[in-house]
Every structure is written in C-alpha cells, then in structure tokens.
N, C-alpha and C positions, 0 to 999 in steps of 0.2 A: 436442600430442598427450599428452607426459604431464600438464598438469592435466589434461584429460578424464579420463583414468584414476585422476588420485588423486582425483575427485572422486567417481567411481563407485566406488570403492574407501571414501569416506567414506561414502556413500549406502549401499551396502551393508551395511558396521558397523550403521549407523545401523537399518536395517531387521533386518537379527539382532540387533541389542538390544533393540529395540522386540517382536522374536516371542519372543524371550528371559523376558524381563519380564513378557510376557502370560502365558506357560506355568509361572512362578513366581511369584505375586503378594509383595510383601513389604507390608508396614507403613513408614513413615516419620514420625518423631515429631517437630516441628518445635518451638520457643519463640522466640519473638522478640518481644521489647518485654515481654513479662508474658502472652503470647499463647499456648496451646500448640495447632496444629493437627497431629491425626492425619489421616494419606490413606496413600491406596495410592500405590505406586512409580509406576504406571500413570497415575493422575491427577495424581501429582507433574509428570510428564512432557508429559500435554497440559497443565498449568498454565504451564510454563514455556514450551512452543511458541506459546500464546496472547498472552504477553508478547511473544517474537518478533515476532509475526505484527503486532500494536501500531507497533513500530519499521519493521516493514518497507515495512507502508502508507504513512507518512511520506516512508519515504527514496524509496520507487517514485515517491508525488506529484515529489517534489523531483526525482529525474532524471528524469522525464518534461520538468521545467521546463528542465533543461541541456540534454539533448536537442532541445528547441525552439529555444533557441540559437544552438544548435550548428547547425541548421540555414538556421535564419534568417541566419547569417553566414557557412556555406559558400559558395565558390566553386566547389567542387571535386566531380564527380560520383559519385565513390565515396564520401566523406563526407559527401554529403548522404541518398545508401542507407545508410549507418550510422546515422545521425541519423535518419534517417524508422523505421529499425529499431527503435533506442533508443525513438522516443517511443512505438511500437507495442506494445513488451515490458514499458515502463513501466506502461502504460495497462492491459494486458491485467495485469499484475501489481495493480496497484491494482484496478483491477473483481471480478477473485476475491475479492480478499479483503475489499472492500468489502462483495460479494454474502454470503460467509461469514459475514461478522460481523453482517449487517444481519437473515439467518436465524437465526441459533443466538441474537442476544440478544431481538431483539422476541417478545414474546408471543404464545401463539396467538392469543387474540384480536382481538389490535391487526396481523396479519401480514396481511392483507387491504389494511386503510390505508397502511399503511408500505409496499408496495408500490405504492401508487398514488402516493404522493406521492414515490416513488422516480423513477417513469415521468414525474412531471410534471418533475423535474430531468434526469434522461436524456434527455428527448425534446426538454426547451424548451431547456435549458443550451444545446447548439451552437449553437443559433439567433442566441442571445443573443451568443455567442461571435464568430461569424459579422458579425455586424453591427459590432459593437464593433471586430473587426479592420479592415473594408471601411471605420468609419468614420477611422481612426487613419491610414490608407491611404491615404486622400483628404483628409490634410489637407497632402500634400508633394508638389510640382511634378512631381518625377520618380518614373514607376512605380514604378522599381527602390526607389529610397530609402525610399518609401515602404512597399512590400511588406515591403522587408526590416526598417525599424523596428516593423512593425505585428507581426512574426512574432518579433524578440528581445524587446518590450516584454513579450508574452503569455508569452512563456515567464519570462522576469524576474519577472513576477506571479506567477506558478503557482510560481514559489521563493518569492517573497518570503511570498505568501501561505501555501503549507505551514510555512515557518518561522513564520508569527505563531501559527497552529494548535498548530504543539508549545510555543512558549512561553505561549499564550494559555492551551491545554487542555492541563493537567499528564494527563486522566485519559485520552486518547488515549496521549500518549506514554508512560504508565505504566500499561497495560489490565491488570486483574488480572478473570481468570474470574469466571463469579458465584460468590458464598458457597454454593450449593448443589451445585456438581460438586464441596468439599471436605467430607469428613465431620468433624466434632467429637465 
C-alpha cells in the first residue's frame, strides 16, 4: 500500500512540475562537445521523456520475453496468472509506444504506408508465430515437454532478440527527438 502511495505521490510532483513549467516558460542554454543548443524547459523535458520512452520499449520487449518463461515453466496456477499478466502488460506497454513513436516520427506523407506495412506485421506476425511454435511442439514425444519447450524457447528469443536490437541499433537504445522540436 505504501508504494501505491509514494508513487502517486511521485506522479503527482511530476504533474505540478510539468503545469508549473508550462505557466513559466524558462530558456535552457546547453554546450556540449562545441555544440550550443537553446530550448525551452518545456521541450528540454518532452526531449528527455523521449529518451525514456527509447529504454522503455526495449526493457518492455525483454520482459514480455521473461514473462513467457516464466510461464512456459510454471507449475503453479497463480503464477502462471502472473505470467499471462506480465506478458499482457508488457505487450500492451510496448504497442503504445511502439504506436507513438511509429506516429510522431513518420511523415505525413509516408503515414498511410507505414501503416500498412505496420498491419501486414500485426496481422501476419502471430500467424507466423503460431506456426513456428505448433512446429517446435511437434518435434517431442510428449505434449507436455513439448508445449512447454516451445513456449520457454519463444520467450528465450523474444530476449535474446531485444538484446541483439539494443546492441545491434545504438539509435533505438539511444532515441534523441528530431532536430526540429529543439530550437538553435
């Protein structure tokens, strides 16, 4: 009960700073490297939540994968609602922000496309998913053995694979806004 509270208690702060800051705009003058960028406080702020937002997609992919796990090797029925929990909250965490980002940086022009070729990953992806597990399934004698390695291997991937992501793409793990929500 009290993290609940100190969390809404943070959330809070967090939102009186944020209307704070709206209703006094300041300047921020930054240098780094030979660099000098001026911005508002304001967009100092969605810049740095943007970075956030970067790490968070990652870590969400990644516990969605423990989560699958987690499940695939419970025994036990109230940890396996944890785990079906976990990979739901993951998921739903990664898809906002997936969706967010996939809006705010595509172009108008191109936001048509980029939507379709979004739908053709959302719609085909499970399928494909789907299959790949049903075949991993049927390559071991016993249901159980099988289910259950088809269901930790996937999730093993869905780690392994976010981690090649953040080491492969520095620019995921390191998302800096576009040059045009900073003024110079």
């Amino acid at each position: 009960m009290i993290r609940v509270l100190i969390y809404l208690v943070i959330v809070a702060l967090l939102a009186f700073g944020a209307v704070w800051l709206a209703e006094r705009p300041g300047d921020v003058v930054i240098t780094w490297q030979g660099e000098r960028v001026e911005t508002s406080v304001m967009v100092l702020m969605a810049a740095a939540a943007a970075v956030a937002v970067a790490a968070v997609l990652l870590w969400s992919i990644a516990a969605y994968g423990v989560a699958t796990v987690v499940y695939g090797l419970s025994r036990s029925y109230w940890l396996t609602i944890a785990a079906l929990a976990g990979t739901g909250l993951a998921d739903l965490v990664s898809t906002v922000v997936r969706q967010t980002l996939r809006q705010l940086l595509t172009p108008d022009h191109l936001r048509g496309r980029m939507t379709s070729v979004n739908m053709i990953f959302f719609m085909g992806g499970p399928q494909l998913g789907e299959m790949e597990a049903g075949l991993v399934a049927s390559l071991f004698r016993s249901a159980v053995v099988g289910v259950t390695v088809s269901v930790v291997s996937g999730g093993l991937a869905t780690i392994l694979i976010a981690a090649a992501v953040a080491a492969a793409a520095p620019i995921v793990r390191r998302y800096e806004p576009p040059r045009a929500a900073v003024r110079e």
